[in-house]
MDTraj code that builds the backbone (N, CA, C; nanometers):
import mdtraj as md
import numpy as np

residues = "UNK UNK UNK UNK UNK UNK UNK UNK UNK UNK UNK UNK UNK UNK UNK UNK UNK UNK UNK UNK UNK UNK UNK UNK UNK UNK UNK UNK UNK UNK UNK UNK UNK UNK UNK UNK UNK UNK UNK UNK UNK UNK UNK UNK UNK UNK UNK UNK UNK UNK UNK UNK UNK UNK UNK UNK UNK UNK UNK UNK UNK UNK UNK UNK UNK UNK UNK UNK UNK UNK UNK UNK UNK UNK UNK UNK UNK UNK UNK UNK UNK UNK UNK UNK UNK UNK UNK UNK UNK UNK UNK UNK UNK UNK UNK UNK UNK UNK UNK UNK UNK UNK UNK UNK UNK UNK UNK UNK UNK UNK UNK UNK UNK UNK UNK UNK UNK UNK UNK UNK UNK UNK UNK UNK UNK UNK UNK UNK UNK UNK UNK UNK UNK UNK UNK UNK UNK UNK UNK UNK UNK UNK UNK UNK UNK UNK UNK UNK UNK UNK UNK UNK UNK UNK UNK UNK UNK UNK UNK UNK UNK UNK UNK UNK UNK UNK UNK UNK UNK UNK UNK UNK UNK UNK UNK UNK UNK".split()
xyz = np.array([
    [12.1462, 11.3509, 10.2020],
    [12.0105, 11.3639, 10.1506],
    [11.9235, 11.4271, 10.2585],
    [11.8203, 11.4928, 10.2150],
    [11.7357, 11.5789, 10.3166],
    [11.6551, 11.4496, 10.3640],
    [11.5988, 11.4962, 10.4827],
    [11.5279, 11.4183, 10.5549],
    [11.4286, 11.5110, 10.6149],
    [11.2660, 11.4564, 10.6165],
    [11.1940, 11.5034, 10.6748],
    [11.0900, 11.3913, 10.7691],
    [11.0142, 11.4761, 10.8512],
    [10.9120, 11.3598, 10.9034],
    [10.8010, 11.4341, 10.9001],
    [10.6715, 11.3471, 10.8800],
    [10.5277, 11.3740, 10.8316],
    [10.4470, 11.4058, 10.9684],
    [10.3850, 11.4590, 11.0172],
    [10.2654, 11.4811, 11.0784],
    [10.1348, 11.5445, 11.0525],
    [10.0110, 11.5140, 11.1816],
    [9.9285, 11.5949, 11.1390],
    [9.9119, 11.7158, 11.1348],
    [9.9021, 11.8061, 11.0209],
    [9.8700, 11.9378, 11.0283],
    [9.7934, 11.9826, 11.1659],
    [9.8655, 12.1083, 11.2156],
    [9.7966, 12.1370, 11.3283],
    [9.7602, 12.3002, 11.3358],
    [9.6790, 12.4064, 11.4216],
    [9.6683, 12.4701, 11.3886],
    [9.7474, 12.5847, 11.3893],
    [9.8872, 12.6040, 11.4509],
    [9.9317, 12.6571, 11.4027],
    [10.0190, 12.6431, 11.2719],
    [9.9759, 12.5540, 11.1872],
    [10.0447, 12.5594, 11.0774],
    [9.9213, 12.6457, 10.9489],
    [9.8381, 12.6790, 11.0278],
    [9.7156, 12.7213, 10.9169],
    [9.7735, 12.8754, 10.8478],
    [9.8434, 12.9351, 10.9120],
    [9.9028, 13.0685, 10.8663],
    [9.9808, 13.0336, 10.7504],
    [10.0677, 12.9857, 10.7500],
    [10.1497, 12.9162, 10.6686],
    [10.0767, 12.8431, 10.4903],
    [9.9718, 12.7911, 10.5972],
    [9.9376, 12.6995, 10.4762],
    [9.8365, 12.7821, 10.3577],
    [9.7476, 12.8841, 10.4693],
    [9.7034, 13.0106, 10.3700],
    [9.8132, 13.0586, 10.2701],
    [9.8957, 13.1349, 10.3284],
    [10.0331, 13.1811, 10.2561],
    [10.0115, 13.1044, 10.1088],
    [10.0268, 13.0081, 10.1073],
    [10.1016, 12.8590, 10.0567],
    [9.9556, 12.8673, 9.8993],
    [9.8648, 12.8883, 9.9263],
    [9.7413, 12.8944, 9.8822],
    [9.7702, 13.0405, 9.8180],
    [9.7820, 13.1150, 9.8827],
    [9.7906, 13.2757, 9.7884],
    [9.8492, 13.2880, 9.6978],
    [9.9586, 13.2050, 9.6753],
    [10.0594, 13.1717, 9.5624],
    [9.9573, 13.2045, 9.4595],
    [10.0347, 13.2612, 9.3657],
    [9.9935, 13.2532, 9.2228],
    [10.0693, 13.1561, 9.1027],
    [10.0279, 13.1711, 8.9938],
    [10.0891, 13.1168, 8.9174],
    [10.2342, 13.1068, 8.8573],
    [10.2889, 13.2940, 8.8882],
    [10.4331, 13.2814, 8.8737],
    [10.4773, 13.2210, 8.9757],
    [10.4286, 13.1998, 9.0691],
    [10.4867, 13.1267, 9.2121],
    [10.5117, 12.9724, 9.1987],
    [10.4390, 12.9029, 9.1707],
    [10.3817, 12.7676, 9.1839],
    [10.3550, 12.7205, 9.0212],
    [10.3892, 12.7690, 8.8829],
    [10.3357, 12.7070, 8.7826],
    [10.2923, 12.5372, 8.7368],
    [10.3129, 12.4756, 8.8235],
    [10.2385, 12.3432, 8.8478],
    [10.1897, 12.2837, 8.9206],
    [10.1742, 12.3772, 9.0046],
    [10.0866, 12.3529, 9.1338],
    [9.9566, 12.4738, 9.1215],
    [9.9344, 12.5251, 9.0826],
    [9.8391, 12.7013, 9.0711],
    [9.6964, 12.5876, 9.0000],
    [9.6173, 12.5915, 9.1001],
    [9.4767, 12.5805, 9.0163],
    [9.3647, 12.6305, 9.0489],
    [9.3903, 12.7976, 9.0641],
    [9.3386, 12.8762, 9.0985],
    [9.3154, 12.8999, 9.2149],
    [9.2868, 13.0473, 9.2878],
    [9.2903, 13.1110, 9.4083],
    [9.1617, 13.0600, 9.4904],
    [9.2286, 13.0302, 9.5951],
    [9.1685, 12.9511, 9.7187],
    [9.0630, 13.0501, 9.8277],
    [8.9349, 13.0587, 9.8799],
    [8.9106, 13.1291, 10.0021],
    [9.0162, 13.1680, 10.1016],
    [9.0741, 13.2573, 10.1661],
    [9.1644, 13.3204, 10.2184],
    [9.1172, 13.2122, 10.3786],
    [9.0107, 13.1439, 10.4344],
    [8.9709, 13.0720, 10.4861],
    [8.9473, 12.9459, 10.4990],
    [9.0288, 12.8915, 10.3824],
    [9.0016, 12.7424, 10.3459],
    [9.0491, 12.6494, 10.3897],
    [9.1698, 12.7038, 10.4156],
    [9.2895, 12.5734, 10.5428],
    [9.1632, 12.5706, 10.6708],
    [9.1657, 12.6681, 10.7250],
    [9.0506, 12.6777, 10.8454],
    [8.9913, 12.5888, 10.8603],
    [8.8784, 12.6359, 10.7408],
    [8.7676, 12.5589, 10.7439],
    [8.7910, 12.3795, 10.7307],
    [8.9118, 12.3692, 10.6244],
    [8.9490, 12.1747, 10.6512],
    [8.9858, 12.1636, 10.7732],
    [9.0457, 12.2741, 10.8033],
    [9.1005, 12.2083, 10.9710],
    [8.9463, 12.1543, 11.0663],
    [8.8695, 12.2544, 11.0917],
    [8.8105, 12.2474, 11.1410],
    [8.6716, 12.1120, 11.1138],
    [8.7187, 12.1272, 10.9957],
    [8.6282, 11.9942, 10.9307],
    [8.6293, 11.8716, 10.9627],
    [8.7923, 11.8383, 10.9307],
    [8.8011, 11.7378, 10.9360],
    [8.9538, 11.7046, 10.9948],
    [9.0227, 11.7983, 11.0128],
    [9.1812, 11.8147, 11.0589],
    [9.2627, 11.7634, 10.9394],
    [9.1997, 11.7714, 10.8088],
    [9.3217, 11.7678, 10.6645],
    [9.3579, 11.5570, 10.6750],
    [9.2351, 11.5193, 10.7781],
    [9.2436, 11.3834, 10.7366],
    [9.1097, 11.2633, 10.7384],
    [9.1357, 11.2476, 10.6008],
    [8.9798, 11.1342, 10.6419],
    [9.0439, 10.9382, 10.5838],
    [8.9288, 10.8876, 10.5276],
    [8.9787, 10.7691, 10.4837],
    [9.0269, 10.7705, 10.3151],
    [8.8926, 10.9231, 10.2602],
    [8.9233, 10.9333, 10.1328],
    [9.0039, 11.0122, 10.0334],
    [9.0817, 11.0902, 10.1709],
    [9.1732, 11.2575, 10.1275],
    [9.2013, 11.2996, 10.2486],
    [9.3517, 11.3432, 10.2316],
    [9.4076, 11.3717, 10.3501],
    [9.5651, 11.3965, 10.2717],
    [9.5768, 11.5483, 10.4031],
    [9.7421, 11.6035, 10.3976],
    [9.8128, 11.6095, 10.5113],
    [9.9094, 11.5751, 10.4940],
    [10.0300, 11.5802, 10.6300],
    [10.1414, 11.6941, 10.6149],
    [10.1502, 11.7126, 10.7349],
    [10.2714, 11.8683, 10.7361],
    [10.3827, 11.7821, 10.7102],
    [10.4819, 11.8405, 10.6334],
    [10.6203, 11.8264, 10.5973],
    [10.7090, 11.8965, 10.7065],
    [10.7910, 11.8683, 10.7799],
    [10.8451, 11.9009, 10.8685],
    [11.0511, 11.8318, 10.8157],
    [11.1018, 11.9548, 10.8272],
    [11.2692, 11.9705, 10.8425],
    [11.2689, 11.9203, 10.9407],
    [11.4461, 11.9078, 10.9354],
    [11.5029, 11.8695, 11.0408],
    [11.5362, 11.9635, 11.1623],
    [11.4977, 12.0966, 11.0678],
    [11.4926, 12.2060, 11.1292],
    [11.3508, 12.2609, 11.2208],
    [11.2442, 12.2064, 11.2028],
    [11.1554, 12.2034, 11.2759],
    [11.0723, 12.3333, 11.1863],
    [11.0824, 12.3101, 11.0666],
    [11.0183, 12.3765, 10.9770],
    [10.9593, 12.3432, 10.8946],
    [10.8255, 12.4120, 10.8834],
    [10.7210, 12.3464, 10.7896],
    [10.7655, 12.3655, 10.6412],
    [10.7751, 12.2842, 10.5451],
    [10.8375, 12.2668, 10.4637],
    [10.6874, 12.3066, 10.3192],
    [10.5806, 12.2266, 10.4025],
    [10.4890, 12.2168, 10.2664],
    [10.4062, 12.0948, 10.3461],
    [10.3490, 12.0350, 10.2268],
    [10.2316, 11.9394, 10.2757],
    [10.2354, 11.8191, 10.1565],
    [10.2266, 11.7237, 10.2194],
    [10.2086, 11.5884, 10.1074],
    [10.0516, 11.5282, 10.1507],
    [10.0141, 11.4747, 10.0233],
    [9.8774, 11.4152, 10.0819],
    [9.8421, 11.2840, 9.9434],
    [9.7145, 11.2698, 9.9986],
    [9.5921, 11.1480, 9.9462],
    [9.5012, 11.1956, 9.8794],
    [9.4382, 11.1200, 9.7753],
    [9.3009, 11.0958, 9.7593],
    [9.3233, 10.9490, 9.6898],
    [9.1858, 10.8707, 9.7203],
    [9.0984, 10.7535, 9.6697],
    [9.0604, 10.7580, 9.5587],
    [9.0957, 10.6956, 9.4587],
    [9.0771, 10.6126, 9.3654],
    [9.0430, 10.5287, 9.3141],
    [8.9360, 10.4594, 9.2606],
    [8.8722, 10.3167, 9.2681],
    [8.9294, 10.2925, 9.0682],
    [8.9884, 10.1396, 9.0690],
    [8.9553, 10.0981, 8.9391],
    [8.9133, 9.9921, 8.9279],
    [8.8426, 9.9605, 9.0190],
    [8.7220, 9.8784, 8.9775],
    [8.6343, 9.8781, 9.1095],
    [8.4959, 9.8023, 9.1020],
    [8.4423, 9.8297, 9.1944],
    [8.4287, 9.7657, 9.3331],
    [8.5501, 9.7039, 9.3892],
    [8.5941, 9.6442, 9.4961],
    [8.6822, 9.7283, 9.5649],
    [8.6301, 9.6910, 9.7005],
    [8.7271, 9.7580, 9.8030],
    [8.8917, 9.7577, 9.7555],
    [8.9291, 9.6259, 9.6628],
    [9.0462, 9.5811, 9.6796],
    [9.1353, 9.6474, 9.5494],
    [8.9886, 9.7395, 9.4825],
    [9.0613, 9.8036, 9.3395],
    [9.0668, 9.9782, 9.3965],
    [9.1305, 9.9720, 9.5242],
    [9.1213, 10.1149, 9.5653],
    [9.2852, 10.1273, 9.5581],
    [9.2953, 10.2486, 9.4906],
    [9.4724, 10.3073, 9.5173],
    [9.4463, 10.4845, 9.5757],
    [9.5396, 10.4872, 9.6132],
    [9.5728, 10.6714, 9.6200],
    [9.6666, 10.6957, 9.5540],
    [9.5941, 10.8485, 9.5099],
    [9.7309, 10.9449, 9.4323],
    [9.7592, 11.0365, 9.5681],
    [9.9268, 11.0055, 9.5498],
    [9.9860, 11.0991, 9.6417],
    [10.0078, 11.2446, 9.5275],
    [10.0328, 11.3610, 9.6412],
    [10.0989, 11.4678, 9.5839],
    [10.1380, 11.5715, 9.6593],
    [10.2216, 11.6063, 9.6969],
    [10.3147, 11.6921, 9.7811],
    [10.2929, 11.9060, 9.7003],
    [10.3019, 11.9535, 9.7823],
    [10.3010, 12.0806, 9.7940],
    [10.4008, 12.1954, 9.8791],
    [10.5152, 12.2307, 9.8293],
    [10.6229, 12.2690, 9.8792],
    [10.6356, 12.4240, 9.9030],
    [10.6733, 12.4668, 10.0098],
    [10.6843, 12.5914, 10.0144],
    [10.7895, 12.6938, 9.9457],
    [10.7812, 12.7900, 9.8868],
    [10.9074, 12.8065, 9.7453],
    [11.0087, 12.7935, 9.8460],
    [11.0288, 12.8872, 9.9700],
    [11.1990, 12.8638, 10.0414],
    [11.2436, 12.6877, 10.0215],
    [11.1722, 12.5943, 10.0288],
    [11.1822, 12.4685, 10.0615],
    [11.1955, 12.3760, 9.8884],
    [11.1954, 12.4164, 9.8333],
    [11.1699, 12.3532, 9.7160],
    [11.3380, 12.3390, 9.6480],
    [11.3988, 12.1984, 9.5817],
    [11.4960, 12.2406, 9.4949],
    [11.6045, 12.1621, 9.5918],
    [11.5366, 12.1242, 9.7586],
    [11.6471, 12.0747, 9.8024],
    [11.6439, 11.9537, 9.9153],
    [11.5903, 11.8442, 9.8191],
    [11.6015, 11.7122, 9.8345],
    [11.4076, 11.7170, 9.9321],
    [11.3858, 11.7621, 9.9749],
    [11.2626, 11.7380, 10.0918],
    [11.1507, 11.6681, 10.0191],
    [11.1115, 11.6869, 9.8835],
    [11.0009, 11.6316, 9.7848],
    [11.0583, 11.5082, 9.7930],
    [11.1364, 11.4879, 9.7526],
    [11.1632, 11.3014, 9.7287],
    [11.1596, 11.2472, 9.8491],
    [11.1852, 11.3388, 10.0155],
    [11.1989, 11.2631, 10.1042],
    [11.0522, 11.2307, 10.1763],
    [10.9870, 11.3602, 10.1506],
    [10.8061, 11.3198, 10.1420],
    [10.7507, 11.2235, 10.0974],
    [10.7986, 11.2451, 9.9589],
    [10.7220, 11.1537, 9.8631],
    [10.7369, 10.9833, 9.9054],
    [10.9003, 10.9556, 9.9549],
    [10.8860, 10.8421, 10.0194],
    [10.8263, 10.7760, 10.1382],
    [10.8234, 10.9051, 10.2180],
    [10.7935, 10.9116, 10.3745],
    [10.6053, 10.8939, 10.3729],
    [10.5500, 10.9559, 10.2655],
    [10.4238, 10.9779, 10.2647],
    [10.3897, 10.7893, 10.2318],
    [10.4489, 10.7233, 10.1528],
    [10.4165, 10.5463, 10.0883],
    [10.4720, 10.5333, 10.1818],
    [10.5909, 10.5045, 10.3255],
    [10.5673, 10.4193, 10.3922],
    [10.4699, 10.4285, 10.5262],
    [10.3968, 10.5334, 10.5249],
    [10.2864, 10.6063, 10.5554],
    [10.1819, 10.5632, 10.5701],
    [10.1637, 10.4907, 10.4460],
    [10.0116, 10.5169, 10.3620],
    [10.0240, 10.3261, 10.3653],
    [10.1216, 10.2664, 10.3373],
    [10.1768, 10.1067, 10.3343],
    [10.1367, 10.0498, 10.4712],
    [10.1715, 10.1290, 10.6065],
    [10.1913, 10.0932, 10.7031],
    [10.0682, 10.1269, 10.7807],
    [10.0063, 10.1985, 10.6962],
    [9.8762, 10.2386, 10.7899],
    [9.6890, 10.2116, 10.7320],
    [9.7368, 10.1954, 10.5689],
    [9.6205, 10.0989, 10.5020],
    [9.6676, 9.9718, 10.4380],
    [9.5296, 9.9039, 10.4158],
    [9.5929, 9.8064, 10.3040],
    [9.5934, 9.8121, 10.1425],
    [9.5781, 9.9510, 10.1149],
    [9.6467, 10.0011, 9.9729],
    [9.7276, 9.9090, 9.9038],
    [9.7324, 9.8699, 9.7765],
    [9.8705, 9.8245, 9.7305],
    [9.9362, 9.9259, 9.6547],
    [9.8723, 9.9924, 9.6269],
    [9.9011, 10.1043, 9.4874],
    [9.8648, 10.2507, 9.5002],
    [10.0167, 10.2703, 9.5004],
    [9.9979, 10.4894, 9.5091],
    [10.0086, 10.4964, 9.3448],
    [9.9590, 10.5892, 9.3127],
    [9.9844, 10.6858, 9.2184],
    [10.0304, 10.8142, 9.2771],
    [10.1056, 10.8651, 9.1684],
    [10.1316, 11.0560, 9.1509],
    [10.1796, 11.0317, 9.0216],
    [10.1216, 11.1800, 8.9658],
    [10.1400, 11.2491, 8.8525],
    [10.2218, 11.4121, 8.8430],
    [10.2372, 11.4163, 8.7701],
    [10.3192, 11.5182, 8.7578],
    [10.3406, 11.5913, 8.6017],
    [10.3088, 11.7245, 8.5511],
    [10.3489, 11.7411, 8.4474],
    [10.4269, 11.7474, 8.3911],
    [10.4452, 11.7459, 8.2379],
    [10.5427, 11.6419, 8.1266],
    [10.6350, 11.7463, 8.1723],
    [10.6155, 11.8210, 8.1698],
    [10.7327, 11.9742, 8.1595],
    [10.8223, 11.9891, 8.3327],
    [10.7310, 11.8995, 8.4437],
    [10.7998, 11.8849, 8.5648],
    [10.9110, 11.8015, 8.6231],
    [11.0349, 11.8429, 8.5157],
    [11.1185, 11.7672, 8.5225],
    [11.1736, 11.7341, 8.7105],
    [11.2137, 11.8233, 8.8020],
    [11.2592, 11.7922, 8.8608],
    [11.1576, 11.7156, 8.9958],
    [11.0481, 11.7219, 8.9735],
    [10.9312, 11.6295, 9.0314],
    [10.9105, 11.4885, 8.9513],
    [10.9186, 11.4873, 8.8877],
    [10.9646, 11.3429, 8.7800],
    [11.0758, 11.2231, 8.8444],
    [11.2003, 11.3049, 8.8741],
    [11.3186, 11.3360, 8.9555],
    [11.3383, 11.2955, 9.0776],
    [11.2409, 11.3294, 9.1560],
    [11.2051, 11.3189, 9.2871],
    [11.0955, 11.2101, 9.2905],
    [11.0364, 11.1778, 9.2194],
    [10.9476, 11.0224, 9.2079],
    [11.0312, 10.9252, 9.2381],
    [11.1090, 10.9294, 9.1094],
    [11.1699, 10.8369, 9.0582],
    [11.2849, 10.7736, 9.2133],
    [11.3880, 10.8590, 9.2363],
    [11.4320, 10.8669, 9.3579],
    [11.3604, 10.8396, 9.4728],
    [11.2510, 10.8329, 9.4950],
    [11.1638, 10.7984, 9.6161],
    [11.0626, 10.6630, 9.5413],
    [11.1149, 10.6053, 9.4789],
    [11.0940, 10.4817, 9.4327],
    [10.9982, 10.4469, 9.3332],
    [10.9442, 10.5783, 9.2727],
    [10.7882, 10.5505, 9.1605],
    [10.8818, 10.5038, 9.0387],
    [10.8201, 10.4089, 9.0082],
    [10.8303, 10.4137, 8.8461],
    [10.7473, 10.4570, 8.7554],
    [10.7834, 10.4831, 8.6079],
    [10.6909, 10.5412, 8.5305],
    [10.5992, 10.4475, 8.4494],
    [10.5276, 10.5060, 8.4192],
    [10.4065, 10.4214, 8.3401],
    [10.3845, 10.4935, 8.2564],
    [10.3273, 10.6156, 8.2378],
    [10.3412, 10.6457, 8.0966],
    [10.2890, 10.7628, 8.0561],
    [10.2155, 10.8733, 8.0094],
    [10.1708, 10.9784, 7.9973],
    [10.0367, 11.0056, 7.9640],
    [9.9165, 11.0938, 8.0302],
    [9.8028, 11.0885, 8.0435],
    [9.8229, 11.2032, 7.9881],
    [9.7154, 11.2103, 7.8751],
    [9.7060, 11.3207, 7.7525],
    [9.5772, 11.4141, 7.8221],
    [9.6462, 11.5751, 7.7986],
    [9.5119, 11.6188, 7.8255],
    [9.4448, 11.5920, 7.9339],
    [9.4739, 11.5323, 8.0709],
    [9.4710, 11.5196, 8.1832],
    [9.4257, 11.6171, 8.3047],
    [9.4672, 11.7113, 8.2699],
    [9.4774, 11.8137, 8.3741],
    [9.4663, 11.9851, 8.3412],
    [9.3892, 12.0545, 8.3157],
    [9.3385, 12.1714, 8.3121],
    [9.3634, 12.2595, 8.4422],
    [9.4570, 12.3400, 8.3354],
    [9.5417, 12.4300, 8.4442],
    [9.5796, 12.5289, 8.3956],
    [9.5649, 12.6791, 8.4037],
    [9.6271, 12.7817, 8.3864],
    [9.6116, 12.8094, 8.2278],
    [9.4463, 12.7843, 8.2183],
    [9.4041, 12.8031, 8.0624],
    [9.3870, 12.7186, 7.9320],
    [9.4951, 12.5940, 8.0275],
    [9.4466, 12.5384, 7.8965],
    [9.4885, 12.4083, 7.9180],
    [9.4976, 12.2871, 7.8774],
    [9.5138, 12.1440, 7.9178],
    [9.6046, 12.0689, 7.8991],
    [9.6671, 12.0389, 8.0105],
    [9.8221, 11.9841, 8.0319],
    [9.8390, 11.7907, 8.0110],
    [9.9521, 11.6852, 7.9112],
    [9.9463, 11.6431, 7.9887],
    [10.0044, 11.6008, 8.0982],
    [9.9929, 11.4386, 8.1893],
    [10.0780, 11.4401, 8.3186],
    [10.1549, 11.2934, 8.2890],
    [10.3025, 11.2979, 8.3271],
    [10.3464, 11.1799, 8.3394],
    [10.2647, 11.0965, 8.4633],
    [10.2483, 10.9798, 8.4568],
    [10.1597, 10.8887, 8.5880],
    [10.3558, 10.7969, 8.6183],
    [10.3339, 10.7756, 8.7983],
    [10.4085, 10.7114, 8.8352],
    [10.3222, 10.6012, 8.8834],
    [10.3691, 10.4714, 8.9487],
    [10.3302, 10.3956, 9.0948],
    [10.3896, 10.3680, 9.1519],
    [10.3872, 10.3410, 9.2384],
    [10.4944, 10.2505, 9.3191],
    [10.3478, 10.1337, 9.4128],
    [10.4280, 10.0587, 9.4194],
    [10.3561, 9.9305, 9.5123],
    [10.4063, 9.8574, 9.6187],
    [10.3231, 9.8151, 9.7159],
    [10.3469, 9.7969, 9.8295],
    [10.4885, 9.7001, 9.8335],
    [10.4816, 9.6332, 9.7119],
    [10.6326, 9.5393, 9.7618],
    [10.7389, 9.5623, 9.6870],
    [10.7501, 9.6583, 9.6202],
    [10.8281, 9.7337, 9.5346],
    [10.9501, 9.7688, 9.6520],
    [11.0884, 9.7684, 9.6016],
    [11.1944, 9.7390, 9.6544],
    [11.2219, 9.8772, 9.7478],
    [11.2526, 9.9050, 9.8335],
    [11.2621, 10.0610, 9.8612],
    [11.3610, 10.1348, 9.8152],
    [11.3373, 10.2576, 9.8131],
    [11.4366, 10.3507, 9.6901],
    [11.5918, 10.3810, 9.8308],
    [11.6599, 10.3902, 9.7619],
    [11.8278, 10.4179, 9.8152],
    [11.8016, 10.5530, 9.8309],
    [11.7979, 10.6689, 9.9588],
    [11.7887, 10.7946, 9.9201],
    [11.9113, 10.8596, 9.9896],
    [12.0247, 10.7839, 10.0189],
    [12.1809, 10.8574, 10.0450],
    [12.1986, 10.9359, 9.9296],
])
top = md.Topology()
chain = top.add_chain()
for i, resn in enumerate(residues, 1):
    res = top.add_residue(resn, chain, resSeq=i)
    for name in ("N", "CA", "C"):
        top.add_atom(name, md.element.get_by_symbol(name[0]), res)
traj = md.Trajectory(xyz[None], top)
């Protein structure tokens, strides 16, 4: 099984991550939600370095010492207590990198991450109905499913919906041999 490890985006990964952004839609069809400032990695870098308490991405790194793509955060409240806060994770792969095991190893690497470094109980990620092999790679990195959000997500003209996963903090860890 592929194996990767997470860090903070740094700046020489900003070339890359532009690239990654120029993608179009034949490139990325579930990831494309429209074309980015040719300056926009920059400017987060410089903002905020791609990490805060409420959103934040980490470089995907091979074993090869290659940037693979980026997994990240955002905050979520369902209700109005500190203690009804979850994040949706969601990973972003570079096409060479895609197709061979590194998403599921993110996707796990990013929850014991996020477990070990807040007191979160609850990730979400979503993924569209039609994204079978990201479904795939949840599931394998330990999400289970919950169920399908209709009309969810507006993308590429017209409105998709998304399978929802979770996984939770004491949820068993996934086998990824």
């Amino acid at each position: 099984m592929a194996t990767v490890r997470l860090r903070p985006i740094q700046a020489t990964d900003l070339d890359a991550l532009a690239d990654m952004t120029a993608e179009g839609p034949d490139d990325d069809p579930f990831g494309f939600f429209g074309f980015r400032a040719a300056n926009s990695a920059q400017r987060r870098f410089n903002a905020d370095g791609f990490i805060t308490d409420n959103l934040g991405s980490l470089a995907v790194i091979t074993d090869d010492d290659e940037l693979a793509g980026t997994v990240g955060w955002f905050a979520l409240q369902h209700g109005p207590s500190a203690s009804a806060r979850a994040y949706n994770v969601g990973i972003h792969l570079r096409a060479a990198h895609r197709g061979r095991g590194y998403g599921t190893a993110a996707q796990d690497e990013i929850a014991k991450y996020l477990f070990a470094n807040t007191l979160v109980e609850r990730l979400e990620a979503s993924t569209d109905v039609e994204n079978i092999a990201e479904q795939r790679a949840l599931v394998k990195a330990g999400y289970q499913r919950e169920g399908v959000l209709r009309h969810a997500q507006f993308r590429a003209g017209e409105w998709h919906d998304l399978v929802m996963y979770s996984r939770l903090r004491g949820d068993p860890a996934p086998s990824l041999d």
